[in-house]
C-alpha atoms as one frame of an Amber mdcrd trajectory, in Angstrom:
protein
  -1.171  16.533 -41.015  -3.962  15.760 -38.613  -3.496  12.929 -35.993  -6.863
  11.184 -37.613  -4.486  10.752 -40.989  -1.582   9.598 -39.129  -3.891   6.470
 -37.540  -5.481   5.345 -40.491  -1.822   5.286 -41.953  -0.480   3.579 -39.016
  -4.018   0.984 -39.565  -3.195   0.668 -43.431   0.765  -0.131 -43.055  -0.559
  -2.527 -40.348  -3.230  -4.521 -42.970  -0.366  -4.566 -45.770   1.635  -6.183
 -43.121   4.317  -3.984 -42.698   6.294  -5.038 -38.825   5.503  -3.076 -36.312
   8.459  -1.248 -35.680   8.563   0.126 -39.184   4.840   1.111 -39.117   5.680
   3.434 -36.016   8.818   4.746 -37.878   7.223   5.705 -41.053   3.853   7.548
 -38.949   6.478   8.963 -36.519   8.147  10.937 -39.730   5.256  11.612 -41.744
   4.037  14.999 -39.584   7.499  16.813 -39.837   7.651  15.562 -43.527   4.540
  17.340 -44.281   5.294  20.308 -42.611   8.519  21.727 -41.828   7.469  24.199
 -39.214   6.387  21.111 -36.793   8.909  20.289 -34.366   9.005  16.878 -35.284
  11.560  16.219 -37.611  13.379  13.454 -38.796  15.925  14.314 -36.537  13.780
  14.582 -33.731  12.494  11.101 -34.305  15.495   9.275 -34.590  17.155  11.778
 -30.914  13.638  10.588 -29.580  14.198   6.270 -30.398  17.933   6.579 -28.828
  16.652   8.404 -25.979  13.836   5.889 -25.326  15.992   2.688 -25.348  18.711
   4.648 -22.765  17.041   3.791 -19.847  18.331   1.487 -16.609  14.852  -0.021
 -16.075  14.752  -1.195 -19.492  17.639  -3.493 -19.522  15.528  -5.908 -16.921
  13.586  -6.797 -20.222  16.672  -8.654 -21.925  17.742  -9.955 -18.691  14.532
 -11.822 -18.000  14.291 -12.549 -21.819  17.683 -14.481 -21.550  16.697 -15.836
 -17.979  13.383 -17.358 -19.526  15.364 -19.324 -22.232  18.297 -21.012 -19.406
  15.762 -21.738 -17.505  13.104 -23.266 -20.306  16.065 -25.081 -21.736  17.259
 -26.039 -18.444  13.665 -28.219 -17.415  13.266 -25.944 -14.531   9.374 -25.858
 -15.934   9.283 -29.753 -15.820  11.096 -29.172 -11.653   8.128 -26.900 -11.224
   5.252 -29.142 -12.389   6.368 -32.290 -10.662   6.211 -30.823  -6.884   2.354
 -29.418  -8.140   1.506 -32.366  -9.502   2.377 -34.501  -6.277  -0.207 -32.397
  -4.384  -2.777 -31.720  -6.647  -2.947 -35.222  -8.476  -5.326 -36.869  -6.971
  -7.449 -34.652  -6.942 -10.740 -33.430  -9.768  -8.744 -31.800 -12.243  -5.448
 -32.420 -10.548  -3.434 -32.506 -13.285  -4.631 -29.440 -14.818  -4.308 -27.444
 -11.721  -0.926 -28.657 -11.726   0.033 -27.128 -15.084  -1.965 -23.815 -14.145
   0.046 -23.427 -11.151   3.191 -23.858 -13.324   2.421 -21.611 -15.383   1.871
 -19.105 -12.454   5.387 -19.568 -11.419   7.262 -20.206 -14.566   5.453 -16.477
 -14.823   7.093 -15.391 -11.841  10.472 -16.587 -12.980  10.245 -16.147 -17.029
   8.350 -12.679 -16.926   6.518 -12.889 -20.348   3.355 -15.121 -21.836   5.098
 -16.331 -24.893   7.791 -18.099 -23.054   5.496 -19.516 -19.982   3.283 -20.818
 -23.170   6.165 -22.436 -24.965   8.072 -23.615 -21.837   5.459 -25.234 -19.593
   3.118 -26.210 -22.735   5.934 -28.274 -24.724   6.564 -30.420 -21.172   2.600
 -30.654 -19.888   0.787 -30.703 -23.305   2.304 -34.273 -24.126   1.476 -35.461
 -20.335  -1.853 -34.183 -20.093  -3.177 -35.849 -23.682  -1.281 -39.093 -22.395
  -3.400 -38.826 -19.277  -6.474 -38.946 -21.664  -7.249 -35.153 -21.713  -8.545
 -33.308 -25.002  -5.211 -32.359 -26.606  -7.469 -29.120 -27.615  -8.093 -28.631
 -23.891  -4.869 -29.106 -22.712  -3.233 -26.675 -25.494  -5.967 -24.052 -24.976
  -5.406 -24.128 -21.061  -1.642 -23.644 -21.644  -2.115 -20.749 -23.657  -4.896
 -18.660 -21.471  -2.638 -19.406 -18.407   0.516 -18.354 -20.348  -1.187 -14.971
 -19.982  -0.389 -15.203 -16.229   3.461 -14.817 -17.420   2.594 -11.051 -17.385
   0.893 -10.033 -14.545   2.393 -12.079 -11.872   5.743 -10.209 -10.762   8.119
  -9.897 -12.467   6.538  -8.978 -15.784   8.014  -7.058 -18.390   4.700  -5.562
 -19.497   4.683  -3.594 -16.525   8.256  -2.500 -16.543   7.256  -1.178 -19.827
   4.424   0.978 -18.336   6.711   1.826 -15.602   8.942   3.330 -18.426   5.627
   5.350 -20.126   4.191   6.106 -16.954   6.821   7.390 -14.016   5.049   4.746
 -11.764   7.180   2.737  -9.794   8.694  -0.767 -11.238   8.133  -2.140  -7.789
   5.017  -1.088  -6.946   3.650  -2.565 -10.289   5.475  -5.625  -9.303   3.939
  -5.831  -5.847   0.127  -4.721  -7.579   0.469  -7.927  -9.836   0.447 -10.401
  -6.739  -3.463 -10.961  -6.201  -4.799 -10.172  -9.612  -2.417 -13.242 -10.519
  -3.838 -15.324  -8.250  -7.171 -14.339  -8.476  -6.895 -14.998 -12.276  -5.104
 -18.420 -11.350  -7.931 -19.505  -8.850 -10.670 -18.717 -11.441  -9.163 -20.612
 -14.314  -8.370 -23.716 -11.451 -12.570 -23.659 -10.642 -13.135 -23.177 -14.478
 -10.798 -26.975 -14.851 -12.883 -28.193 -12.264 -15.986 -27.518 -13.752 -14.644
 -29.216 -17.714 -13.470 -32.800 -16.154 -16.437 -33.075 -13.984 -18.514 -32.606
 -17.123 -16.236 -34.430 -19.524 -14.572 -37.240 -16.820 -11.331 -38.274 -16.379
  -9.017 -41.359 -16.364  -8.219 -41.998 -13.005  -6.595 -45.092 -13.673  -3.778
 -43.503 -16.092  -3.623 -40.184 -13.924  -3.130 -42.807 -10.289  -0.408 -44.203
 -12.221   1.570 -41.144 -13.268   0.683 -39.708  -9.623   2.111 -42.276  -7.883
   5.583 -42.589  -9.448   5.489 -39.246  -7.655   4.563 -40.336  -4.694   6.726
 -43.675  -4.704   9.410 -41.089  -4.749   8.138 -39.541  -1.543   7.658 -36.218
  -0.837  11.368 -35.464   0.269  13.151 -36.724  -3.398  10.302 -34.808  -5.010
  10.717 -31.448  -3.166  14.906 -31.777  -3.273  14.180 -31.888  -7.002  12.151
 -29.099  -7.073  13.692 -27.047  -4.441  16.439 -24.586  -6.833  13.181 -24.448
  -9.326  10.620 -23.432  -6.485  13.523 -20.883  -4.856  13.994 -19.303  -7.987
  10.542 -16.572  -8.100  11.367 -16.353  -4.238  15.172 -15.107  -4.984  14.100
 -12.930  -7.679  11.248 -10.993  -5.837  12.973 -11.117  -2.585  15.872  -9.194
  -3.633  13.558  -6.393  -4.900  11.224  -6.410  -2.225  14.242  -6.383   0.589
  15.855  -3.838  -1.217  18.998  -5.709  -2.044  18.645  -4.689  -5.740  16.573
  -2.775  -8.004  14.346  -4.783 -10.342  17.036  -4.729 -13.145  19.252  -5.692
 -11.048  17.539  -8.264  -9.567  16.849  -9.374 -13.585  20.870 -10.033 -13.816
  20.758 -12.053 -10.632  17.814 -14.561 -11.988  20.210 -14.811 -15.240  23.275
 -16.103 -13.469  21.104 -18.047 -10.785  19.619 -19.666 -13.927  23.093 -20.688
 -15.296  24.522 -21.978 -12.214  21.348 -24.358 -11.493  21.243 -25.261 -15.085
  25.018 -25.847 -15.137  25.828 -27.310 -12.188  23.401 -28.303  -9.685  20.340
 -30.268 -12.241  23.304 -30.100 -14.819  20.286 -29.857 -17.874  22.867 -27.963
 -20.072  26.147 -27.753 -21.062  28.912 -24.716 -21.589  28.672 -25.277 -25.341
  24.985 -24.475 -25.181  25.276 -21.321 -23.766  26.267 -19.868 -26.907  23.215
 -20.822 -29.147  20.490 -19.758 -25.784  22.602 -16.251 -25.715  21.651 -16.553
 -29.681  18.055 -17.347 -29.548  17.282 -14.589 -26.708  19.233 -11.887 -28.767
  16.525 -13.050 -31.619  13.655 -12.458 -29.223  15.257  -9.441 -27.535  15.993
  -7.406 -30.782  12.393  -7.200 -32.201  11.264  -6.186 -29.278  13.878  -3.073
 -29.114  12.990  -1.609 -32.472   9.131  -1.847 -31.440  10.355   0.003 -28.085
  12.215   2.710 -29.999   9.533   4.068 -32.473   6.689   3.439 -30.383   8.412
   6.181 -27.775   9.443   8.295 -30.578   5.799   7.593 -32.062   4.372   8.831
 -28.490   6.264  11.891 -28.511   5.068  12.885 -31.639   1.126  12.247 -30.283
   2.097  14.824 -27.381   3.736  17.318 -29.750   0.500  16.947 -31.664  -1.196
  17.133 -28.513  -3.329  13.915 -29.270  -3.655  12.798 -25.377  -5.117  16.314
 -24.514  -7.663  16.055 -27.591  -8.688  12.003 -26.608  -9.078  13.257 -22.925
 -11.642  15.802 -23.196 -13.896  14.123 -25.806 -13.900  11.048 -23.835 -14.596
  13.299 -20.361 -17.076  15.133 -22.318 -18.769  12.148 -23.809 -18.393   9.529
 -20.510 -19.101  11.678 -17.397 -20.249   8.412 -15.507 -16.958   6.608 -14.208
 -18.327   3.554 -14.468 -19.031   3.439 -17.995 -16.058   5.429 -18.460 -13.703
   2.592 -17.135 -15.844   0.254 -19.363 -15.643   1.909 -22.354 -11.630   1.906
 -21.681 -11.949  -1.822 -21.284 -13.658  -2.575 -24.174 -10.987  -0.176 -25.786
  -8.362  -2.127 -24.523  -9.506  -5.596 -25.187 -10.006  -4.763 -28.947  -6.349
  -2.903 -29.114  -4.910  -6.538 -27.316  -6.645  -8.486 -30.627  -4.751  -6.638
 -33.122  -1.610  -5.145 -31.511   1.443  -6.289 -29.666   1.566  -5.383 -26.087
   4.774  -3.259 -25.803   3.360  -0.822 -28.411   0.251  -0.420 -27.022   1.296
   0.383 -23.490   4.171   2.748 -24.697   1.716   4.488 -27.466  -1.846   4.192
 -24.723  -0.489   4.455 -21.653   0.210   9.006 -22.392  -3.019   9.007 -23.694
  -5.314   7.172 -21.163  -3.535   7.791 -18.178  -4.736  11.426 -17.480  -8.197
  10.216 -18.338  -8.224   7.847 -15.448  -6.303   9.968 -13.156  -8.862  12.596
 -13.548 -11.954  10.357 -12.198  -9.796   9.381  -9.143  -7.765   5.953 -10.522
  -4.169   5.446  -8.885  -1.802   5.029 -11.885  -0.897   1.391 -10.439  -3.956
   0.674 -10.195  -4.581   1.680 -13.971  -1.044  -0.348 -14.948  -2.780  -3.498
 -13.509  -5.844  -3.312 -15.400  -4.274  -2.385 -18.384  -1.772  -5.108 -18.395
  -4.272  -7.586 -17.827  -6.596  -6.788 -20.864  -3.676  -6.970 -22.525  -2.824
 -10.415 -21.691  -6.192 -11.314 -22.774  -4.725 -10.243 -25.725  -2.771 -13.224
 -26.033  -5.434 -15.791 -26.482  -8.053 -13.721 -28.886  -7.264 -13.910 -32.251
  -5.911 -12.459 -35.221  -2.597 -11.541 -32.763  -2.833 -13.814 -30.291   0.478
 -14.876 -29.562  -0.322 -17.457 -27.500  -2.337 -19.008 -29.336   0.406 -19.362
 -32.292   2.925 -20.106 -29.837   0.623 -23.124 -28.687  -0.390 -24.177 -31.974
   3.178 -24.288 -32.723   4.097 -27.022 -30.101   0.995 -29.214 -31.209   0.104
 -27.837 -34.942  -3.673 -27.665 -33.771  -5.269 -24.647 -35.963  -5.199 -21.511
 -33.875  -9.051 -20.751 -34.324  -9.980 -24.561 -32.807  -7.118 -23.707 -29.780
  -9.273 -19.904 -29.310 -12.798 -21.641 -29.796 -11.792 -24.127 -26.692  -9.961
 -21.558 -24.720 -13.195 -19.016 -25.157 -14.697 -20.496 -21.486 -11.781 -19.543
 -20.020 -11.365 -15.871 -21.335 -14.670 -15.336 -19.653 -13.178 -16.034 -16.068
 -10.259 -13.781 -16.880 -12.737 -11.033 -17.922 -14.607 -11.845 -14.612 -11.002
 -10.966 -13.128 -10.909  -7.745 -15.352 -14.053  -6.132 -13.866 -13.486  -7.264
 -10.170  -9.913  -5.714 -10.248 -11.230  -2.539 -12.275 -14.197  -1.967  -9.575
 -12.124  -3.115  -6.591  -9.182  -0.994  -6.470  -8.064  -2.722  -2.916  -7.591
  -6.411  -5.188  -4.682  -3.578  -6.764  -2.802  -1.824  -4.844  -3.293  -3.416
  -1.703   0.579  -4.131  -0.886   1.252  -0.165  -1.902
């Protein structure tokens, strides 16, 4: 069976709208089933899913799942936005920079999109249409800087292509630092840009600001304090070399219980059963996806797929430049239609010795994969953010993407600077 087959049946389960995870199963058996002299075999596929998921990385993924959820259901997001808001306030598009900055650390804590989205957006969407911003706006803004969630350390994207790639966990980590704030910066100018255009209500957002600042700056950062030390315990116990990033994923889960607990005391023992609950409901999907797609990528190498995709693109895009934008363009149409743990673990074999072979450092490539990816997340028909945002305000997902379009267009600014400028990379490295 020839590898073109074995895509279009992979496209076709997809369009019938058969999950994911069973899609990769049933192309990952089909080339033994059809003929018994490939090495392939059923056998092979199912040694080849165990063997993916028994890895020490990977358990940082449920960790920061479960982490995400204490810590959403434990306010820490609403913490977090109070300390930016008391700066930024006052300031054109204030409040919006506020939630934007959230978002960057709720990222830094949380470690995916879909839970920055659904943790800062159900606490700032409600605030910023009270302040008299477009609800459309404000639920559009949430979900384009939910896609910080996974490029600002630590992100489990990149642990992911850590897994399919060999390249270090940490390094990745330490790679995602500027891109995130570059991406950050651009989507603060873009804010500034809407409510000079559109106005705002300084009269409601002086009020809100100022119950802040009545507070004084002390109360408001002794509030904060356990939410802002939370990205800097997590990252500085990798980055010391107290623990390895998994590790360092168990640590943020009982950090995020005790604070929860005991010091802001935002949940109780009895609801530490149902959050263990809802993150093994997250977690699970997310494990059969991880199994077939490496038992799906073995087959492509057996079938020697990467090799074949190498040289026709090398023979077809001798020019690095339009080689790396032909990959981009690649990548932002796989991020529309496919989730991003299956297209890093099926891609990542495939693309990676094309890059490597015009001179890009595999970090480098994990960075600017990552982050097309995360555009992903707010460009329909996936879009995850989108439905995770429409979700918390039941404003139809096309009207959320049409408003959030201005924005994409800074993040793909952010794309080609970081693809062009290795240095905005793998500068820490």
């Amino acid at each position: 069976m020839s590898a073109v087959i074995v895509f279009i049946i992979f496209v076709i389960c997809l369009v019938i709208a058969i999950p994911v995870s069973i899609s990769l199963g049933i192309v990952s058996v089909l080339p033994g089933a059809f003929d018994a002299s490939f090495t392939a075999s059923g056998q092979f596929v199912v040694r080849s899913m165990l063997g993916g998921i028994d890895s020490f990385p990977l358990l940082a993924v449920p960790m920061f799942v479960l982490s995400g959820i204490v810590m959403a259901k434990g306010g820490i997001s609403k913490k977090l936005f109070d300390v930016f808001a008391f700066f930024l306030g006052k300031r054109t598009a204030g409040v919006p920079c506020a939630v934007i900055v959230t978002c960057l650390f709720y990222g830094a804590i949380s470690g995916s999109a879909p839970a920055t989205v659904a943790a800062v957006g159900s606490m700032t969407i409600p605030i910023l249409t009270k302040l008299g911003y477009d609800k459309a706006f404000s639920t559009a803004m949430v979900a384009v800087s939910g896609g910080l969630g996974v490029i600002i350390p630590p992100s489990i994207p990149f642990i992911m292509y850590g897994m399919a790639s060999g390249a270090s966990v940490s390094d990745l980590f330490l790679s995602g630092i500027i891109p995130g704030l570059l991406i950050s910066g651009l989507l603060m100018l873009y804010a500034i840009y809407y409510c000079k255009k559109n106005g705002e209500d300084k009269e409601k957002i002086n009020i809100v600001v100022g119950e802040l600042h009545d507070k004084g700056f002390l109360a408001v950062l002794k509030d904060s304090f356990f939410a802002l030390l939370s990205p800097v315990i997590i990252l500085g116990c990798i980055y010391s070399g107290v623990a390895s990033p998994t590790e360092a994923a168990v640590i943020s889960v009982f950090y995020a219980l005790i604070v929860s607990l005991f010091v802001y005391k935002t949940i109780r023992f009895k609801d530490v059963w149902g959050i263990m609950e809802e993150s093994v409901r997250t977690y699970a999907p997310i494990l059969f996806i991880l199994a077939t797609s490496v038992a799906f990528s073995r087959v492509l190498t057996l079938m020697q797929v990467p090799q074949a995709v190498s040289e026709w693109i090398l023979m077809h895009f001798t020019n690095r430049i339009a080689l790396l934008l032909v990959i981009n363009l690649f990548l932002l149409i796989v991020g529309m239609v496919m989730d991003t743990t299956p297209a890093i673990l099926i891609l990542t074999p495939i693309l990676l010795p094309i890059v490597e072979a015009v001179g890009m450092h595999p970090v480098h490539f994990g960075v600017m994969m990552v982050v097309n990816l995360a555009i992903g997340f707010v460009t329909p028909p996936i879009g995850v953010n989108l439905f995770v945002a429409s979700s918390l305000t039941d404003i139809p997902v096309m009207k959320i993407a049409g408003k959030a379009m201005p924005m994409i267009v800074y993040f793909l600014i952010a794309l080609l600077l970081l693809t062009f400028i290795p240095a905005i990379s793998i500068a820490f490295i």
